[in-house]
VOBA-1610 file (N, C-alpha, C; in pm, whole numbers, padded with zeros to 5 digits, always signed):
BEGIN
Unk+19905+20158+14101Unk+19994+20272+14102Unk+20138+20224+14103Unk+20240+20308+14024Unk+20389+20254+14031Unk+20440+20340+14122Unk+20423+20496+14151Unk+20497+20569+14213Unk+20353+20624+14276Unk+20398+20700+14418Unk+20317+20789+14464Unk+20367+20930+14504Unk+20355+21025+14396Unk+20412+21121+14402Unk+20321+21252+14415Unk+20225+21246+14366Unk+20117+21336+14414Unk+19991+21280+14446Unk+19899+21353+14531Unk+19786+21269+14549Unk+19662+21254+14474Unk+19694+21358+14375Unk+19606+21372+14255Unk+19631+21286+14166Unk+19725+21184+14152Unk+19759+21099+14050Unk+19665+20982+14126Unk+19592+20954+14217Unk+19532+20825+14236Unk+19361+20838+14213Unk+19333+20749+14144Unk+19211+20705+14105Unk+19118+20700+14248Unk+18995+20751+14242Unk+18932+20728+14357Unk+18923+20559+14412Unk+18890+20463+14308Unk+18898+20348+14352Unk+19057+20314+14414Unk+19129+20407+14357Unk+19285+20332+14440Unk+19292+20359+14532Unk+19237+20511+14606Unk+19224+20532+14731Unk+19166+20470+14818Unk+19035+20420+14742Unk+18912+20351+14863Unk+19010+20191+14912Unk+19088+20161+14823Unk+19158+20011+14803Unk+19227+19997+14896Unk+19318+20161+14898Unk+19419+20164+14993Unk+19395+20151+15138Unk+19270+20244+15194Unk+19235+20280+15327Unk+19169+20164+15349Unk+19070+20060+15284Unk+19028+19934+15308Unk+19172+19864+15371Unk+19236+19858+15309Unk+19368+19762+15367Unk+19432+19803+15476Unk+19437+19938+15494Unk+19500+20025+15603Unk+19373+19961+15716Unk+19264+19984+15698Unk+19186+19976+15860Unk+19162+19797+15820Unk+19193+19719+15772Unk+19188+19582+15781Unk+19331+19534+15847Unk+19409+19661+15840Unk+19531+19662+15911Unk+19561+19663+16068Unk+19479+19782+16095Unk+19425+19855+16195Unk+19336+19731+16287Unk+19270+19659+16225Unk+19185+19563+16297Unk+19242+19410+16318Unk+19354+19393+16211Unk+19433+19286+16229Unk+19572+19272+16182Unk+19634+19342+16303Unk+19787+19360+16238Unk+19890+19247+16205Unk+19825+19166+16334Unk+19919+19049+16318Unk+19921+18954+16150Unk+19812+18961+16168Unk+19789+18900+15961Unk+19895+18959+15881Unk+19948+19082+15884Unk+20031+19132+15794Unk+20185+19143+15827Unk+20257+19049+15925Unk+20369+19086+15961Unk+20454+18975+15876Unk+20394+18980+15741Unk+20553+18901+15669Unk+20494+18954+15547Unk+20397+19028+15519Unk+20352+19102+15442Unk+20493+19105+15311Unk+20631+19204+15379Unk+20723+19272+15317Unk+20847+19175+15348Unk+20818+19080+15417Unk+20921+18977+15455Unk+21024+18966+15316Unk+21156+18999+15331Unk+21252+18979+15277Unk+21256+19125+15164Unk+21178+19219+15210Unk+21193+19320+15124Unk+21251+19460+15188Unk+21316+19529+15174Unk+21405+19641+15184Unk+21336+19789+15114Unk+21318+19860+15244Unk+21314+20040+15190Unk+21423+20088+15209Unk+21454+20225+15105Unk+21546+20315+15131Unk+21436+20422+15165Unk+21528+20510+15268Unk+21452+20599+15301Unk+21539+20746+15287Unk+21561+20825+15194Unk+21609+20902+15177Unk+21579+21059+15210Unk+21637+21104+15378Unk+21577+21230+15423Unk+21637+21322+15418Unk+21629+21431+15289Unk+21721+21552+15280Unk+21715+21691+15411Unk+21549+21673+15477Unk+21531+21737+15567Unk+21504+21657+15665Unk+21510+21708+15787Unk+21468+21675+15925Unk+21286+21635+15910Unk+21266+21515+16001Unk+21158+21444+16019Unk+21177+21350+16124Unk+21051+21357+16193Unk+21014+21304+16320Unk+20936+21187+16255Unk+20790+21217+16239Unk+20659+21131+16265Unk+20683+21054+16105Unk+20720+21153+15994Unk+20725+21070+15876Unk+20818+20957+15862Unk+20981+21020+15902Unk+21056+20919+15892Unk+21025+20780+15978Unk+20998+20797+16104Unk+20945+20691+16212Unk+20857+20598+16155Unk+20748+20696+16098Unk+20632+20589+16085Unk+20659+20486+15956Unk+20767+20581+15850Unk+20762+20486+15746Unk+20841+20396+15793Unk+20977+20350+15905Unk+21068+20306+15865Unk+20979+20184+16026Unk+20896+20238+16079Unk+20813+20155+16188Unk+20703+20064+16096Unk+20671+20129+15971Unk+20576+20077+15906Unk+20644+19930+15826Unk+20777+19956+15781Unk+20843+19885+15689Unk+20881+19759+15825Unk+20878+19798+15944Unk+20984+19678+16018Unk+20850+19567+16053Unk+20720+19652+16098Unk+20576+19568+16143Unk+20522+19481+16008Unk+20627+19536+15928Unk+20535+19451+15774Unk+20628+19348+15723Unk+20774+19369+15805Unk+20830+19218+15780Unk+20953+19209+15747Unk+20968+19386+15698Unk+21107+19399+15621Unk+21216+19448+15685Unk+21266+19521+15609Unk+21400+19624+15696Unk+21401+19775+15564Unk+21498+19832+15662Unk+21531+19969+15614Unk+21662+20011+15642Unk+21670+20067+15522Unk+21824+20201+15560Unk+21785+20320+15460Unk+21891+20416+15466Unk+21873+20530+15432Unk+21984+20579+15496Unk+21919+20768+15457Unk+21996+20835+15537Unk+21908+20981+15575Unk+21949+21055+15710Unk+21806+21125+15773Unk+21888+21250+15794Unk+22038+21254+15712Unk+22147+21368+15692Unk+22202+21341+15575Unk+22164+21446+15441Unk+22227+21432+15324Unk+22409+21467+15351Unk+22452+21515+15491Unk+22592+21517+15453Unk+22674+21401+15503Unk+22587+21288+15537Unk+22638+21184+15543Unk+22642+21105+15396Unk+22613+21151+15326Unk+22602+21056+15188Unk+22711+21141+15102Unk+22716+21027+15010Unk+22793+21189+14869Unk+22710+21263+14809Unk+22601+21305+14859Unk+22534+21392+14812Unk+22634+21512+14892Unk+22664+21532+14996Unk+22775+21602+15030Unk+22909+21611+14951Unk+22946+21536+14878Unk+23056+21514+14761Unk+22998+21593+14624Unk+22872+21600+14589Unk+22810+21681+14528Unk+22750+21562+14413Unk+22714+21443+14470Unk+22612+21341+14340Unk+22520+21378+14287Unk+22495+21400+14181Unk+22344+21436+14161Unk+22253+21332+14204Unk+22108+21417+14211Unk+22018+21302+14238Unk+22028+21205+14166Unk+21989+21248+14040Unk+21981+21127+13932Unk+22059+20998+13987Unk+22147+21005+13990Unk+22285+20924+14042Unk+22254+20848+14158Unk+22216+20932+14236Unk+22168+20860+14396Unk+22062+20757+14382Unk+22010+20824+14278Unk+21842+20732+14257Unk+21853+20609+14243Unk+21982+20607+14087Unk+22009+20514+13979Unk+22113+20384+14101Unk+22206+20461+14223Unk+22241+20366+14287Unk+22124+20314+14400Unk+22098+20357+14518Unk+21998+20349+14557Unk+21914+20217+14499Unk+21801+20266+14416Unk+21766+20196+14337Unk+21770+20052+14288Unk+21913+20029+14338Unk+21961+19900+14265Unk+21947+19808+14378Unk+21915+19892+14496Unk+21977+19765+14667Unk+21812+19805+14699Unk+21727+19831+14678Unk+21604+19873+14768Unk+21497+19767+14654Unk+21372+19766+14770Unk+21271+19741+14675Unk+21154+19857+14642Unk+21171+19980+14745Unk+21124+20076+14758Unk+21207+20209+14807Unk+21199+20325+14723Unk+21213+20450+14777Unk+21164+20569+14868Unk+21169+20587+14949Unk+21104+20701+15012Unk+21190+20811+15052Unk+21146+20949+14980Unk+21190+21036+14995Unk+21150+21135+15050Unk+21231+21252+15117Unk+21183+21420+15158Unk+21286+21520+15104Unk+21262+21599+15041Unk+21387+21671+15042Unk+21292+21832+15039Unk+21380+21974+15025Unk+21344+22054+15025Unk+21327+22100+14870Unk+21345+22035+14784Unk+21363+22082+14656Unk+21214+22007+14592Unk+21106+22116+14537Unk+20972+22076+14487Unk+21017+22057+14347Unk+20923+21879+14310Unk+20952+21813+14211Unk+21076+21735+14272Unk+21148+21681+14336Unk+21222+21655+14361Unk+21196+21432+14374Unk+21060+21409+14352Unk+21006+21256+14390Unk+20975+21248+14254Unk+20924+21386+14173Unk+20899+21336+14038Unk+21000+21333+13976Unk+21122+21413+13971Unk+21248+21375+13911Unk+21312+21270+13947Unk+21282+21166+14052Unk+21367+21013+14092Unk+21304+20952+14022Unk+21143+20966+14036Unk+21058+20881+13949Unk+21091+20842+13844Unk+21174+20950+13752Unk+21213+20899+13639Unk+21342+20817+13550Unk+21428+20788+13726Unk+21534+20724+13724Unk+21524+20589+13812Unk+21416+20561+13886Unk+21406+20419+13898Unk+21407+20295+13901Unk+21433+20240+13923Unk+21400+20110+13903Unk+21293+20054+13952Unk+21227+20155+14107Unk+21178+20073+14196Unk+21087+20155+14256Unk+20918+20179+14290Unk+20851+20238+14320Unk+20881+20370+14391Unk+20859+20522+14364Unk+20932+20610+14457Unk+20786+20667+14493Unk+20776+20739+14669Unk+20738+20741+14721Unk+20729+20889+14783Unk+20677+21017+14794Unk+20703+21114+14792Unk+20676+21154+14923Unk+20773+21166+14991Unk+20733+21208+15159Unk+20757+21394+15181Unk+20760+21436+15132Unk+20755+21567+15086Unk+20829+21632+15027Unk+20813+21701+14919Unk+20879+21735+14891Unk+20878+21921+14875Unk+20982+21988+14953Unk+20969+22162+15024Unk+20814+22181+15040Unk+20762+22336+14971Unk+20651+22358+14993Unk+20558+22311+14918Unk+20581+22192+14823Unk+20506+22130+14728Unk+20392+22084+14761Unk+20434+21934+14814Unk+20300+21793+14802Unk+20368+21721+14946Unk+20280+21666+15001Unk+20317+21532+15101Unk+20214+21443+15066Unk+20162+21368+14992Unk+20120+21251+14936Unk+20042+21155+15088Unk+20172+21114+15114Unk+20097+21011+15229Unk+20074+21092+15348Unk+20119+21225+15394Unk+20038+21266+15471Unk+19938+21295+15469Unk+19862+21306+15353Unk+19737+21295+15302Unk+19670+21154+15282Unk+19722+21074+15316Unk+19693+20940+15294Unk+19676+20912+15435Unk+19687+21009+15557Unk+19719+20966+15726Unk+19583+21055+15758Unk+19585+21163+15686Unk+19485+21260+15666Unk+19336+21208+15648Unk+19310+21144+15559Unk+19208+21081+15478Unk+19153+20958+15570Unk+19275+20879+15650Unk+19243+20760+15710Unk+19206+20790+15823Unk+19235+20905+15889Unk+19178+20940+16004Unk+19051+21045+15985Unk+19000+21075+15888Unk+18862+21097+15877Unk+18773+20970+15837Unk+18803+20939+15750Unk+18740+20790+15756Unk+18695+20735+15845Unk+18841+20684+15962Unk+18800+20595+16032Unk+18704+20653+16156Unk+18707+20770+16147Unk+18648+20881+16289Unk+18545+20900+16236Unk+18480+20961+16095Unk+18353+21018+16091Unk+18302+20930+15977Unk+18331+20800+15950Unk+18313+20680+15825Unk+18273+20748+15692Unk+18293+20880+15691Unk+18304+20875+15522Unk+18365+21039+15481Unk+18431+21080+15416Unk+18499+21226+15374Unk+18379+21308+15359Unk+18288+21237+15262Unk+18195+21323+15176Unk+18102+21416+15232Unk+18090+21541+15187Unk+17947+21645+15255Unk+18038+21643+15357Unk+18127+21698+15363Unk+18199+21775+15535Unk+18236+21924+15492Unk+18265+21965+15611Unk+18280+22126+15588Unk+18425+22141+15626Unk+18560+22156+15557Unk+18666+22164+15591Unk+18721+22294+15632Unk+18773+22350+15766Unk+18885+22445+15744Unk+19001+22402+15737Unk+19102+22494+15662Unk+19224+22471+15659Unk+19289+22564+15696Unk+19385+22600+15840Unk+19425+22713+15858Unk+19548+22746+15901Unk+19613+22860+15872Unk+19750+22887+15855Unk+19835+22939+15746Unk+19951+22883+15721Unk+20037+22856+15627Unk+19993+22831+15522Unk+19922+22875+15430Unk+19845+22740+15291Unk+19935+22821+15197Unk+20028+22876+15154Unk+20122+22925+15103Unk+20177+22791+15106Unk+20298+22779+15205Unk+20412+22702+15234Unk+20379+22583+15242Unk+20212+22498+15279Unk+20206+22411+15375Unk+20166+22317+15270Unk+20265+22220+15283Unk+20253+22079+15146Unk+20163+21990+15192Unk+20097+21983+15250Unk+20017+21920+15354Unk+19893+21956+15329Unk+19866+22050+15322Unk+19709+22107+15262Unk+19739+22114+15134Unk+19847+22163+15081Unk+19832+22110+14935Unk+19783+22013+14858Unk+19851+21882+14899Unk+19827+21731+14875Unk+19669+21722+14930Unk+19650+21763+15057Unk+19512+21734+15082Unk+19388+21808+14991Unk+19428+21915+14946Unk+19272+21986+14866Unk+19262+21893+14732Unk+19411+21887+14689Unk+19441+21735+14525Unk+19363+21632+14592Unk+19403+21588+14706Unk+19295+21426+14721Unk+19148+21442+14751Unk+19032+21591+14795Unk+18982+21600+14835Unk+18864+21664+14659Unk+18927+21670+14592Unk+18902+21646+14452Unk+18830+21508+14398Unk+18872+21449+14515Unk+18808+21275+14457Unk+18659+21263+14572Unk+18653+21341+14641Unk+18526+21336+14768Unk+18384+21438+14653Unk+18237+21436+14758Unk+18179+21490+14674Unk+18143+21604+14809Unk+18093+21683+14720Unk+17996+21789+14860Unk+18076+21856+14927Unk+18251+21894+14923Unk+18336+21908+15032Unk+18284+22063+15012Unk+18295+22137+15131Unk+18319+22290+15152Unk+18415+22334+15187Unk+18487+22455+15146Unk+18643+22479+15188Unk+18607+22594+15251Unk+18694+22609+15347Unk+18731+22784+15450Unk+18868+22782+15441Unk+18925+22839+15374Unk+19050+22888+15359Unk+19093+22996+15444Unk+19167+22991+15554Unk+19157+23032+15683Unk+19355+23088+15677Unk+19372+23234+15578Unk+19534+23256+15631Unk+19546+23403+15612Unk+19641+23445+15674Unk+19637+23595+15638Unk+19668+23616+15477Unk+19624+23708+15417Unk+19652+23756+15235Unk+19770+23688+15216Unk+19907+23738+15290Unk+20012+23691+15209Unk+20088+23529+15192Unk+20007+23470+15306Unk+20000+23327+15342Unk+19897+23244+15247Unk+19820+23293+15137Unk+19693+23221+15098Unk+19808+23157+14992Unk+19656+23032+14972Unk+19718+22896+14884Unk+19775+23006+14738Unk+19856+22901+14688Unk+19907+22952+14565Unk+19830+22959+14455Unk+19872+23037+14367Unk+19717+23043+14219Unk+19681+22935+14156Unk+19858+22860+14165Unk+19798+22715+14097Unk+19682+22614+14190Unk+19654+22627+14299Unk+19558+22538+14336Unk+19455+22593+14355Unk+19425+22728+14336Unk+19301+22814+14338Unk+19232+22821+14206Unk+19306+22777+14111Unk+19297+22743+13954Unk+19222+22617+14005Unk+19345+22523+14046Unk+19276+22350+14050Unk+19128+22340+14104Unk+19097+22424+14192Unk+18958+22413+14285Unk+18883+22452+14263Unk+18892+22551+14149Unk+18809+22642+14058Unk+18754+22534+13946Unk+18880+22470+13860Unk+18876+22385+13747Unk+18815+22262+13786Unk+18776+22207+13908Unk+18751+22084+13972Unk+18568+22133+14045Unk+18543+22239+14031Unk+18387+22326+14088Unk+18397+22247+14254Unk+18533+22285+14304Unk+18530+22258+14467Unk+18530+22389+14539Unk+18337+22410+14584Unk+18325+22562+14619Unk+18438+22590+14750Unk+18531+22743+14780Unk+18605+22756+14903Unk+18562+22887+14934Unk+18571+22972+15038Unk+18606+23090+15076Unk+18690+23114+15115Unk+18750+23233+15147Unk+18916+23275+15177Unk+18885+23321+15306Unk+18924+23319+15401Unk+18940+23472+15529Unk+18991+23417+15598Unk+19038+23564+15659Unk+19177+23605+15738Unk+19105+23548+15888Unk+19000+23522+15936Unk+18972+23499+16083Unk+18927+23343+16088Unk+18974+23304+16193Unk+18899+23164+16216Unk+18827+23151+16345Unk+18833+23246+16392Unk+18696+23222+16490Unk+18585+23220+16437Unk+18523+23351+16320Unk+18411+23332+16301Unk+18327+23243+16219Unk+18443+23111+16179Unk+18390+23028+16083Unk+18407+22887+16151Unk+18480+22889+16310Unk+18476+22737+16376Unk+18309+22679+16384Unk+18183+22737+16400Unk+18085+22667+16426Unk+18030+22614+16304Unk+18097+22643+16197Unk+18054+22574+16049Unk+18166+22461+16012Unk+18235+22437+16082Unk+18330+22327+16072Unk+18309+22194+16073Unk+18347+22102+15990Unk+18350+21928+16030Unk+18484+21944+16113Unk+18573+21955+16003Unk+18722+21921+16021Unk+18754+22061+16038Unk+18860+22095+16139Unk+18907+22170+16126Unk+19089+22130+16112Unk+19156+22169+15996Unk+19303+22154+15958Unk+19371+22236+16057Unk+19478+22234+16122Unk+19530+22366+16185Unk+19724+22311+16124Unk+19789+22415+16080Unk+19924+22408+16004Unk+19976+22532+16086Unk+20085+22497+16096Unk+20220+22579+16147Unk+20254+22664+16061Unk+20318+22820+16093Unk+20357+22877+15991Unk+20502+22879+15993Unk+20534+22826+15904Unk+20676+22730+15861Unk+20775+22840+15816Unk+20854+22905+15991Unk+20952+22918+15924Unk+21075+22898+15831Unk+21111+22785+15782Unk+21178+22693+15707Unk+21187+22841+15572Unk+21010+22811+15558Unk+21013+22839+15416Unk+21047+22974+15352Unk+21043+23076+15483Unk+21065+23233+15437Unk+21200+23261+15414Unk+21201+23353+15298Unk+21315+23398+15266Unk+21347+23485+15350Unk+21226+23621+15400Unk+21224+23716+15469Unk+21188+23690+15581Unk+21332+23673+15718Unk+21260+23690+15850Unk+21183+23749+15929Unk+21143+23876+15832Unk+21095+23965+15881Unk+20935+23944+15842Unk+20909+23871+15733Unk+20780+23827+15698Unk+20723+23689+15770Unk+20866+23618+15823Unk+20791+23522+15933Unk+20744+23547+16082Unk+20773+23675+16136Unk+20837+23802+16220Unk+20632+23818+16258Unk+20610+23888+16117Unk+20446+23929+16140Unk+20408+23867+16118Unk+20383+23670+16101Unk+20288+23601+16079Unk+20286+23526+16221Unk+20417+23472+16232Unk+20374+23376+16354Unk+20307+23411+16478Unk+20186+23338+16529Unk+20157+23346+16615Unk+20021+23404+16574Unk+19970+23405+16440Unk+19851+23462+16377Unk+19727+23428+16463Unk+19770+23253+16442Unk+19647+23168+16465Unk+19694+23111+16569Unk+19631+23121+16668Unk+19640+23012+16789Unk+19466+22967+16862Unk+19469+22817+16869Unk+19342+22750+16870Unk+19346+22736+17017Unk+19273+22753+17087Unk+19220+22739+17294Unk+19120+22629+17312Unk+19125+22591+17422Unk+19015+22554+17464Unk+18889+22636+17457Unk+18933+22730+17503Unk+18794+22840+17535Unk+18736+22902+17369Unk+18821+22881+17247Unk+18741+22911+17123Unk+18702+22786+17087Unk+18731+22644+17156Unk+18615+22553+17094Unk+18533+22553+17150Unk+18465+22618+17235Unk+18347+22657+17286Unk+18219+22640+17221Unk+18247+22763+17072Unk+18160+22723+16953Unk+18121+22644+16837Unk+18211+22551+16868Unk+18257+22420+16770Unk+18185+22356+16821Unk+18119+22252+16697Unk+18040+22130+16710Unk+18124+22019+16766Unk+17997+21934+16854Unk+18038+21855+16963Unk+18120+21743+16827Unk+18100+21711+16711Unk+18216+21585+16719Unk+18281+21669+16586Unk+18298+21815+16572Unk+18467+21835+16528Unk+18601+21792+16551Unk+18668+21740+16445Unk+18790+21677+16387Unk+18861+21788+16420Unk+18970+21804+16519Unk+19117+21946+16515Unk+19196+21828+16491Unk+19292+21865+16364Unk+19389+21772+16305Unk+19474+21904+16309Unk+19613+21829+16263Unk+19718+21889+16245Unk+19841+21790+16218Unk+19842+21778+16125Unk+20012+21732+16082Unk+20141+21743+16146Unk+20128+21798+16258Unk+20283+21806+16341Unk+20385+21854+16244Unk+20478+21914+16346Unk+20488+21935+16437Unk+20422+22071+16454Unk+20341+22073+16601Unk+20328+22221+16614Unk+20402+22321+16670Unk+20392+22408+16655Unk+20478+22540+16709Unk+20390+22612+16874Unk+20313+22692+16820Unk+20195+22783+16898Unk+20063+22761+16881Unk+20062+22724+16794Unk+19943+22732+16665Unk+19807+22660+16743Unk+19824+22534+16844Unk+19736+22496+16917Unk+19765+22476+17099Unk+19730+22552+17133Unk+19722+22550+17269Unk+19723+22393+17345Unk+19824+22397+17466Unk+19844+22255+17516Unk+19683+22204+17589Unk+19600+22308+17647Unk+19459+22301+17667Unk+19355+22252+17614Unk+19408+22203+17492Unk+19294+22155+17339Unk+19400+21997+17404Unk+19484+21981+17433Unk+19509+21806+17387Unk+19372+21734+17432Unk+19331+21764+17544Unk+19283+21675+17605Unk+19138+21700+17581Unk+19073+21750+17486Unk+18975+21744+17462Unk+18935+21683+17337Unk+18835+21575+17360Unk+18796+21482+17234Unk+18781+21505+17092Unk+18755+21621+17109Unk+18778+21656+16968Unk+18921+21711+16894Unk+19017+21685+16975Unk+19142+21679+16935Unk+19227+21537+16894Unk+19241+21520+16756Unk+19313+21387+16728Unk+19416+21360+16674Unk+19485+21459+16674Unk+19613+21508+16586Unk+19710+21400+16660Unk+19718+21339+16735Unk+19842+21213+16797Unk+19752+21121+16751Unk+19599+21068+16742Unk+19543+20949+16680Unk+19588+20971+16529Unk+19631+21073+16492Unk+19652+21129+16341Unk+19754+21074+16272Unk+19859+21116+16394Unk+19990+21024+16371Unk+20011+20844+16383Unk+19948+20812+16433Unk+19942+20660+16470Unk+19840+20583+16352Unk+19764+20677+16307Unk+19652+20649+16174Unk+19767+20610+16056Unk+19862+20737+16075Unk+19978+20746+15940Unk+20065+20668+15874Unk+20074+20578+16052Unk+20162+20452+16030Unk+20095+20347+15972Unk+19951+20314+15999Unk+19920+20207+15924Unk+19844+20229+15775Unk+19805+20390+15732Unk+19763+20400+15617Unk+19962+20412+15516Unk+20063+20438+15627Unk+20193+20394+15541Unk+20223+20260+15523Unk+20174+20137+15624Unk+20157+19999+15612Unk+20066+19959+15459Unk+20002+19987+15460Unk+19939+20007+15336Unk+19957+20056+15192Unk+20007+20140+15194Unk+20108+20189+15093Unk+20180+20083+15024Unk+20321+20027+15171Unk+20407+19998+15120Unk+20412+19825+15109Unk+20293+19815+15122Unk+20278+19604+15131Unk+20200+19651+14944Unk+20202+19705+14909Unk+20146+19740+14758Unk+20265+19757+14691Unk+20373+19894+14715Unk+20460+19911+14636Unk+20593+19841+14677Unk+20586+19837+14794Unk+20731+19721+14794Unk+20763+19593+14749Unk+20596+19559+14717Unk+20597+19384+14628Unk+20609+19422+14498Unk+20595+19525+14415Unk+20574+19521+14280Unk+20760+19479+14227Unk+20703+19453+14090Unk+20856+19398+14036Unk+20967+19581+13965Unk+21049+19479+13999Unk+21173+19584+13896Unk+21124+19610+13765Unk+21123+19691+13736Unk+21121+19802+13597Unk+21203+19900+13547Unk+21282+19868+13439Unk+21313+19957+13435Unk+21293+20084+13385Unk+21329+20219+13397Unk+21221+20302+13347Unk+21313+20353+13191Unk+21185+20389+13110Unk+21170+20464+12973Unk+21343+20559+12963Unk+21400+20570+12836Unk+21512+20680+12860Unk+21452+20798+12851Unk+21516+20913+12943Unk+21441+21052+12905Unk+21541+21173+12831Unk+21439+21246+12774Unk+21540+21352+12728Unk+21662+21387+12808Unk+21712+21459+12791Unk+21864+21566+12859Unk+21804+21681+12843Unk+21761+21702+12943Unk+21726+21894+12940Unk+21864+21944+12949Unk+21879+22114+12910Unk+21939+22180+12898Unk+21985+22323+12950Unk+21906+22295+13091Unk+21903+22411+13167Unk+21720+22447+13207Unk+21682+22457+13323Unk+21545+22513+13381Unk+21458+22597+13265Unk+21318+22567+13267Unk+21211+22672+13202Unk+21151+22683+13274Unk+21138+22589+13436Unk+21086+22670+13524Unk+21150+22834+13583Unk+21105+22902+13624Unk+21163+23020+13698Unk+21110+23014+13864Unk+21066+22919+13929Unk+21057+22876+14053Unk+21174+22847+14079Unk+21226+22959+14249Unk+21372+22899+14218Unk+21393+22807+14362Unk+21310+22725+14427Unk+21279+22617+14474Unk+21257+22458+14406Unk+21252+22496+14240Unk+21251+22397+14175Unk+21340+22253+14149Unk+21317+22180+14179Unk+21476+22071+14144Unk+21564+22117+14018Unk+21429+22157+13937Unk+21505+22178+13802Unk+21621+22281+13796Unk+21614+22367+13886Unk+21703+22481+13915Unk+21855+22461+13945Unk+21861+22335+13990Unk+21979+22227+14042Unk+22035+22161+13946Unk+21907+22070+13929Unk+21938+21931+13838Unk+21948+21962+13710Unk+22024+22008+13632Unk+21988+22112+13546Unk+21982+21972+13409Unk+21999+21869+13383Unk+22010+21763+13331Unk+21844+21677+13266Unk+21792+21766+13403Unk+21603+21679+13409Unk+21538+21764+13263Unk+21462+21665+13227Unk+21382+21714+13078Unk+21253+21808+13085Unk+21246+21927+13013Unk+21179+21997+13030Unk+21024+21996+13000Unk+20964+21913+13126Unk+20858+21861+13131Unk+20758+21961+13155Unk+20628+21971+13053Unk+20516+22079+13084Unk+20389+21993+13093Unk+20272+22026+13203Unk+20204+21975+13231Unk+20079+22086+13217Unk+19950+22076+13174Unk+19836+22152+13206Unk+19768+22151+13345Unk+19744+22239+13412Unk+19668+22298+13551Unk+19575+22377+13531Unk+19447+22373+13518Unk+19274+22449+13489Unk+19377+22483+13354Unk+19373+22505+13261Unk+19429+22522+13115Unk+19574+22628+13147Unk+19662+22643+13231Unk+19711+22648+13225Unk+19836+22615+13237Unk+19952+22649+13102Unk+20081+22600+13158Unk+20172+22565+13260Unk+20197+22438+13338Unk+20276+22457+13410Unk+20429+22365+13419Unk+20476+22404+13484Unk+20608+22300+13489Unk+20534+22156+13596Unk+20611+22060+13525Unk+20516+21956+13545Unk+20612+21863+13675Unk+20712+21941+13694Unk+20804+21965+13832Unk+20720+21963+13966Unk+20709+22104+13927Unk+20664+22193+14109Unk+20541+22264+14074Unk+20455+22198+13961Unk+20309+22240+13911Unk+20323+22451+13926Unk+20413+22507+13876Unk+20461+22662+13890Unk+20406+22708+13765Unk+20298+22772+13734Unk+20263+22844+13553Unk+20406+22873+13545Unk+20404+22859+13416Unk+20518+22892+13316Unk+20498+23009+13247
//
């Protein structure tokens, strides 16, 4: 792999390659601490981050290297008004690796194409998170030794939540998975991945309750409902606080159910669930750091390239107005197919 920008772009064997190295990590860390020796990440955070920024820039120092960045775009001239492109193309030139977050979807695939140097997609708005799905994956693995034939819920936010996004794309490469799509109507996943799961024969059901579907659970996902993402406060007003998980509703949950959660939480899981074993959402986070050790002892060794010239777009054909393209008005008007339909090959949005 040159870039990791969605999680659907990796080959099942690249995955199995990756998490092999991650828990050979996990079992012998010391082996890998010059791994990245003499190599440099940028870490570029347009939004606020705790566990991602940490773990990558904890991941980059245990593997040998160093890091900079920046974890406030108005410390950069992106406050002066640089375009990305620009940031990339400098950037780029001092790093051996990129890692990015910003709020703008498509925003890792548009650096991608100004590179020099592996880019790395740490989320991008309500899109994709890539390697949180890569923290995701390693902590089922290493807990229940294999993805396949599990019964997943995912619950909350699946609108907004880039996190289950990226995860149903990587869960495309497993066999036997079952989905419970667990959000109120106006919170459900977007059409484009109800297309993908359809086009991929990954059977799901939809509903609004998650009590009556915890005793059919492997994994249960639990996601925050992200005010960030509403336009209407008044629509974040009647959601939050939909779902909240107790001690007393795992009652009916099987004795070795997975409660994950991507952090940060809000309400969404009761402080009464930490301490019960089937809660691993902090082993979740500590999983993240070494399936990001892994990652980046791959893409921080690869060589300079430089990348292909691309068109000059001429203004957005997306109409997503979360799109980079909406900004960057310069990026080439890239179309991609999703179950046969058109989409912007941006922020995967039908056209």
């Amino acid at each position: 792999m040159r870039h990791l920008i969605d999680f659907g772009d990796l080959s099942r064997q690249e995955w199995d390659e990756l998490y092999a190295r991650a828990d050979r990590i996990m079992d012998n860390p010391e082996a890998y601490l010059d791994t990245c020796h003499g190599k440099v990440s940028c870490n570029l955070f347009y939004e606020p981050s705790t566990r991602t920024n940490f773990s990558f820039q904890t991941a980059m120092l245990r593997l040998g290297g160093s890091v900079f960045g920046f974890a406030d775009p108005k410390s950069s001239s992106v406050a002066k008004g640089e375009s990305l492109k620009d940031t990339i193309k400098m950037v780029s030139g001092y790093a051996d690796v990129i890692v990015m977050r910003t709020p703008w979807e498509g925003a890792a695939k548009a650096a991608s194409l100004y590179s020099d140097v592996p880019v790395v997609n740490a989320g991008d708005g309500g899109h994709m998170h890539p390697t949180q799905t890569t923290a995701d994956l390693t902590t089922i693995t290493r807990l229940r030794g294999s993805v396949d034939g599990l019964s997943i819920g995912l619950c909350g936010d699946l609108k907004n939540g880039r996190t289950v996004h990226s995860l149903i794309k990587a869960l495309a490469k497993f066999r036997d998975i079952r989905f419970f799509l667990i959000a109120p109507r106006e919170l459900a996943i977007p059409d484009y991945l109800r297309q993908f799961m359809r086009a991929h024969e990954m059977p799901f059901v939809e509903v609004t309750g998650l009590e009556p579907v915890i005793p059919q659970l492997d994994v249960l996902y639990m996601t925050r409902i992200q005010r960030e993402r509403f336009i209407d406060p008044l629509e974040y007003e009647r959601n939050k606080g939909i779902y909240v998980l107790t001690r007393a509703k795992l009652a009916r949950a099987r004795e070795n159910l997975l409660v994950m959660h991507p952090l940060p939480r809000v309400d969404e899981i009761s402080v009464d669930v930490d301490d019960d074993p089937r809660a691993v959402y902090f082993q979740q986070a500590r999983f993240g750091m070494f399936a990001r050790m892994s990652l980046l002892s791959d893409l921080a060794n690869q060589p300079r390239i430089a990348p292909d010239p691309v068109e000059i777009g001429h203004g957005p054909i997306c109409h997503n107005p979360n799109c980079i393209t909406q900004t960057e008005l310069y990026l080439p008007p890239l179309v991609k197919k999703n179950g046969g339909v058109d989409c912007c090959a941006f922020c995967d949005t039908p056209l």
